[in-house]
matplotlib code that plots the C-alpha trace (Angstrom):
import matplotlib.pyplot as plt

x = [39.9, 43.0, 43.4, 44.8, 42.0, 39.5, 41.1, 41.2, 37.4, 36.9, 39.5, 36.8, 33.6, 32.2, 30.5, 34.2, 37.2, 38.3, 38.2, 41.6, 41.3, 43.8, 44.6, 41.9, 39.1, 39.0, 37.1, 34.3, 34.5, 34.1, 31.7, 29.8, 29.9, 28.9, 25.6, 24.4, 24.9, 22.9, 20.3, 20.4, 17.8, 17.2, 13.9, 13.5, 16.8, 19.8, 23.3, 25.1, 28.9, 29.8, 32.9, 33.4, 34.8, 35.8, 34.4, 31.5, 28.8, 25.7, 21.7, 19.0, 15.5, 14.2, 11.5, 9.2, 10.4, 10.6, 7.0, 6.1, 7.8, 6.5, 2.8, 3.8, 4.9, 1.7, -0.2, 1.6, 1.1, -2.1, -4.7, -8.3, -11.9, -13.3, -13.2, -10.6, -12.0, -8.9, -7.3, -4.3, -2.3, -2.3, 1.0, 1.5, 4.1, 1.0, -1.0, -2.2, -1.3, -2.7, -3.7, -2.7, -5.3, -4.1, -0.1, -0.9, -2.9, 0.4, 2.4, 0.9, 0.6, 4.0, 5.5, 3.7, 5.0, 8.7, 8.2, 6.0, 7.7, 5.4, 7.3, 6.7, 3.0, 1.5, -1.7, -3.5, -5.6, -9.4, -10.1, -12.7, -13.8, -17.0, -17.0, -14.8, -12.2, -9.4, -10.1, -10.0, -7.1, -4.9, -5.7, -4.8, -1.7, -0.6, -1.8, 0.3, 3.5, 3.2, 2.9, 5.9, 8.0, 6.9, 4.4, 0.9, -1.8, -6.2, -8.2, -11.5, -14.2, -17.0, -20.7, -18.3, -17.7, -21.1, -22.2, -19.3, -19.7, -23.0, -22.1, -19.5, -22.6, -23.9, -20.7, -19.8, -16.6, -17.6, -15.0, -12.3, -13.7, -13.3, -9.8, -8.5, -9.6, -8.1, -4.8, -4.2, -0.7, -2.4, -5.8, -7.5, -11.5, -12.7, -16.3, -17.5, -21.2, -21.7, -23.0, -26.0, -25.0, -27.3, -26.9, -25.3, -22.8, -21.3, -22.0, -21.0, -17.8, -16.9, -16.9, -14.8, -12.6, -11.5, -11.2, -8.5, -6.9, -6.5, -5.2, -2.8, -1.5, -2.6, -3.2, -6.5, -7.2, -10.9, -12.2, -15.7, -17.8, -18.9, -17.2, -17.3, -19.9, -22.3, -20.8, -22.5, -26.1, -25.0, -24.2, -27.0, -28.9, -32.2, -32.9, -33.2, -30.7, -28.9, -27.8, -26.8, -24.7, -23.3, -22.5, -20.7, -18.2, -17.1, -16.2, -14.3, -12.5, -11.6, -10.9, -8.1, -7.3, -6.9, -5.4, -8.2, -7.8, -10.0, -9.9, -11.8, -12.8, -11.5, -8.3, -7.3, -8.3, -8.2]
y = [2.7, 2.8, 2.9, 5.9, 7.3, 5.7, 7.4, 11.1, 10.7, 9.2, 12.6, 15.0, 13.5, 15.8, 12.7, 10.2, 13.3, 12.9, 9.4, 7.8, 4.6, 2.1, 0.6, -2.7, -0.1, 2.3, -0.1, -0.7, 3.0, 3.8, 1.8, 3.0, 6.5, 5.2, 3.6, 6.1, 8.6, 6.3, 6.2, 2.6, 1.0, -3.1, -4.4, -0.9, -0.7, 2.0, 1.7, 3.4, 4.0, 2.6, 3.7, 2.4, 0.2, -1.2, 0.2, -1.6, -1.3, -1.6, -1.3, 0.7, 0.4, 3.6, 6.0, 4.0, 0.8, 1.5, 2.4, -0.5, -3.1, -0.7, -1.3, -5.1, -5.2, -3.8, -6.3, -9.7, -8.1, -6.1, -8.5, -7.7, -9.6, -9.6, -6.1, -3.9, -0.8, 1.5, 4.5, 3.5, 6.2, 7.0, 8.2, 9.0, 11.5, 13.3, 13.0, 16.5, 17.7, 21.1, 20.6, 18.7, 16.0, 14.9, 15.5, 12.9, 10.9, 11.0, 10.6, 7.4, 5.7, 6.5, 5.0, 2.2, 1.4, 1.9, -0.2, -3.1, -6.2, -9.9, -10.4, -6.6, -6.0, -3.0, -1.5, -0.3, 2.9, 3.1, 6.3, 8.6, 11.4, 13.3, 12.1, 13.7, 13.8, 11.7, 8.4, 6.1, 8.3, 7.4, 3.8, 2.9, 4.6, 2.8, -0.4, 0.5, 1.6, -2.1, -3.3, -2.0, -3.3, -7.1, -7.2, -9.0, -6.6, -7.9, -4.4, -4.9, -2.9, -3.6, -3.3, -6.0, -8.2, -8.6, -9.5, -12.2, -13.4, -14.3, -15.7, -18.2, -19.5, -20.2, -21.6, -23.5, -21.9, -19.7, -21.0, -20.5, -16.9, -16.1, -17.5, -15.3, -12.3, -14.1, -14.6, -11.8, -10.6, -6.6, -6.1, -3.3, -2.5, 0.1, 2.1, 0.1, 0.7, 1.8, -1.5, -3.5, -6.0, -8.2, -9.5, -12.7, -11.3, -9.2, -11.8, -14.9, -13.1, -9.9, -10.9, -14.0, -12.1, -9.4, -11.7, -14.1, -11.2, -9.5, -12.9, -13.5, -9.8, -9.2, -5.7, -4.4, -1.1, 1.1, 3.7, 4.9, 7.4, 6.9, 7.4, 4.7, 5.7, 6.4, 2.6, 0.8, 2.6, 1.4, -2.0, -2.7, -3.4, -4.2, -1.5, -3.6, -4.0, -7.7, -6.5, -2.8, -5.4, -7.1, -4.5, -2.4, -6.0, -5.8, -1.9, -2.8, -5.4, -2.6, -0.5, -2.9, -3.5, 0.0, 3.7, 6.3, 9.0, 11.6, 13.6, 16.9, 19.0, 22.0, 23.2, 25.9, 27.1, 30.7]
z = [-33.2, -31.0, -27.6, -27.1, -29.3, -27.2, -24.3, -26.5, -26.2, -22.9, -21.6, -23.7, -22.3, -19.5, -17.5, -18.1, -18.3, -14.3, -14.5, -13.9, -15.9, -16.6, -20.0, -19.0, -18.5, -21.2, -24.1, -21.4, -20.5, -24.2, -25.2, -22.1, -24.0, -27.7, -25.9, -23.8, -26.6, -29.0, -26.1, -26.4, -24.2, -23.6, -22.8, -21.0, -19.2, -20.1, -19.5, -16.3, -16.1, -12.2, -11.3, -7.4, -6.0, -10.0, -13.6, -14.8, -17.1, -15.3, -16.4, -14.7, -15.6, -17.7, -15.8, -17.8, -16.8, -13.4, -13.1, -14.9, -12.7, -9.6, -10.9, -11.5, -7.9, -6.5, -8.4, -7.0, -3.7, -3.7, -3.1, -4.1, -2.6, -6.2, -7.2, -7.6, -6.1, -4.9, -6.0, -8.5, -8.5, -4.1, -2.7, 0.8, -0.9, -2.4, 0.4, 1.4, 4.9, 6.0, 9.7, 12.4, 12.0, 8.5, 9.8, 12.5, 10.0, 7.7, 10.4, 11.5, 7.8, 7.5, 10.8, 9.9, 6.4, 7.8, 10.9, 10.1, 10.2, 10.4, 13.9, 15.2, 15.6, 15.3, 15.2, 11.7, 11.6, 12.0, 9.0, 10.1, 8.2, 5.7, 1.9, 0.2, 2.4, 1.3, 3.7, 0.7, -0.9, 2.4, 2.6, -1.0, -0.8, 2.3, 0.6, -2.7, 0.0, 1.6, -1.5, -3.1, -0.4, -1.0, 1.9, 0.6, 1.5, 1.6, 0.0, 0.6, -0.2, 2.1, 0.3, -2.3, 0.7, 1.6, -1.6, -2.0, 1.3, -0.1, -3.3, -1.2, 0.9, -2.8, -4.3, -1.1, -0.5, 2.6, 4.9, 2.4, 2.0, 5.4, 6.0, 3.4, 6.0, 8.9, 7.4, 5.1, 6.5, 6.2, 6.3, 4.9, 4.6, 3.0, 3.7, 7.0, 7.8, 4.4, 3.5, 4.1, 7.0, 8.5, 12.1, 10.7, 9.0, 11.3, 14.4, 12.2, 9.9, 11.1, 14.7, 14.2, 12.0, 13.8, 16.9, 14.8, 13.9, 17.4, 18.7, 16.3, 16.5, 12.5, 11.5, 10.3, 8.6, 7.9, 6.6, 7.8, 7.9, 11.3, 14.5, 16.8, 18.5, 15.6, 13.9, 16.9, 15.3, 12.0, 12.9, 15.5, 12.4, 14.4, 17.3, 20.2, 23.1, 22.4, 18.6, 20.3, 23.0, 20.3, 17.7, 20.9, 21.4, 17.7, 18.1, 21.5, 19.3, 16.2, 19.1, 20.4, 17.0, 15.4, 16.3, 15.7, 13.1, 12.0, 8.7, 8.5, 5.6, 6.9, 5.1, 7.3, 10.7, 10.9]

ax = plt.figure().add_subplot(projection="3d")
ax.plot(x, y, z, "-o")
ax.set_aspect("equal")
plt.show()
């Protein structure tokens, strides 16, 4: 084919007929054409006519693709404490917002993912809310959002932690255990005082833990369905006064640590 016959079909192409191309450009720009309407894809990236500052022939991932090297993303920076218990497919975008609880809530997650920086501390979110209520919902998609944008988030689903907190004592490799929830650059537990904790564990990891993390300005997130007040109950584990003394300094340490957020079950108030 000639080049002024290449140029014939470049002039009658709706996406290539404004373009003012000189003589150098119009085989790239008409090869452009014959792929893209051959739908011609490579190892799941098309071909996209760029046209500024210079005409080249550039390659975009496909939808497809693009979802598959988000996911692949995620994974390298998603880290998990032996189970993978999260919610997948979490957005913020989908997160529902229908009263001024859940727009701060939103509102929070999402100042967070934009601003966080590993020099720039800021605080996580303490999640309070009913079953049901999307607590778990909003903490996988912030931990997918970090994610995505190369930053190595700890999930951590707590009645899991206990048990492999106990299977490191066995194995040996406690210490190392616990230094992965010191120096995760995000933190994030879900479901605290749903799990069976002894007096040791949160005195001897939870304690320690947070306290690392406070010092060296590391940010924690939970989910609970206690508020504070009712999470001292839960972790005084035995009712006397020393453990209700002790549980109340690990709150005052999530306190420092976390902003509080509560999510309700009511849609709309009338």
């Amino acid at each position: 084919m000639t080049l002024d016959e290449m140029r014939k079909v470049i002039s009658s192409d709706p996406e290539t007929k404004n373009l003012n191309l000189l003589d150098i450009d119009i085989y790239k720009v008409f090869q452009y054409i014959q792929d893209r309407d051959q739908h011609m894809v490579k190892d799941g990236y098309q071909p996209v006519l760029r046209t500024d500052p210079y005409i080249e022939i550039v390659y975009r991932p496909t939808k497809e693709k693009a979802e598959e090297l988000r996911r692949q993303k995620i994974r390298e920076h998603l880290k998990f404490y032996d189970s993978e218990v999260y919610i997948q497919d979490a957005s913020l975008s989908r997160f529902e917002v229908y009263n001024e609880e859940r727009e701060k809530a939103y509102k929070l997650a999402s100042d967070f993912v934009e601003n966080y920086r590993k020099d720039k501390y800021i605080k996580g979110l303490y999640i309070f809310g009913k079953y049901s209520t999307g607590k778990s919902y909003l903490l996988s998609a912030i931990a997918q959002e970090l994610a995505e944008r190369n930053i190595t988030v700890l999930f951590v689903y707590m009645p899991d932690l206990v048990r492999s907190i106990r299977q490191g004592m066995n194995e040996g490799n406690l210490e190392q255990r616990i230094n992965q929830l010191k120096q995760a650059d995000v933190l994030m537990m879900d479901d605290i005082g749903g799990e069976n904790m002894s007096p040791w564990f949160r005195d001897e990891i939870l304690v320690p833990v947070m306290q690392y993390r406070l010092s060296a300005q590391l940010p924690v997130f939970m989910t609970s369905n206690f508020e504070y007040v009712q999470l001292v109950e839960a972790l005084t584990v035995n009712k006397d006064e020393m453990n209700r003394v002790k549980a109340a300094r690990l709150i005052q340490r999530l306190k420092d640590l976390m902003t509080y957020v509560k999510l309700t079950q009511d849609q709309y108030k009338g």
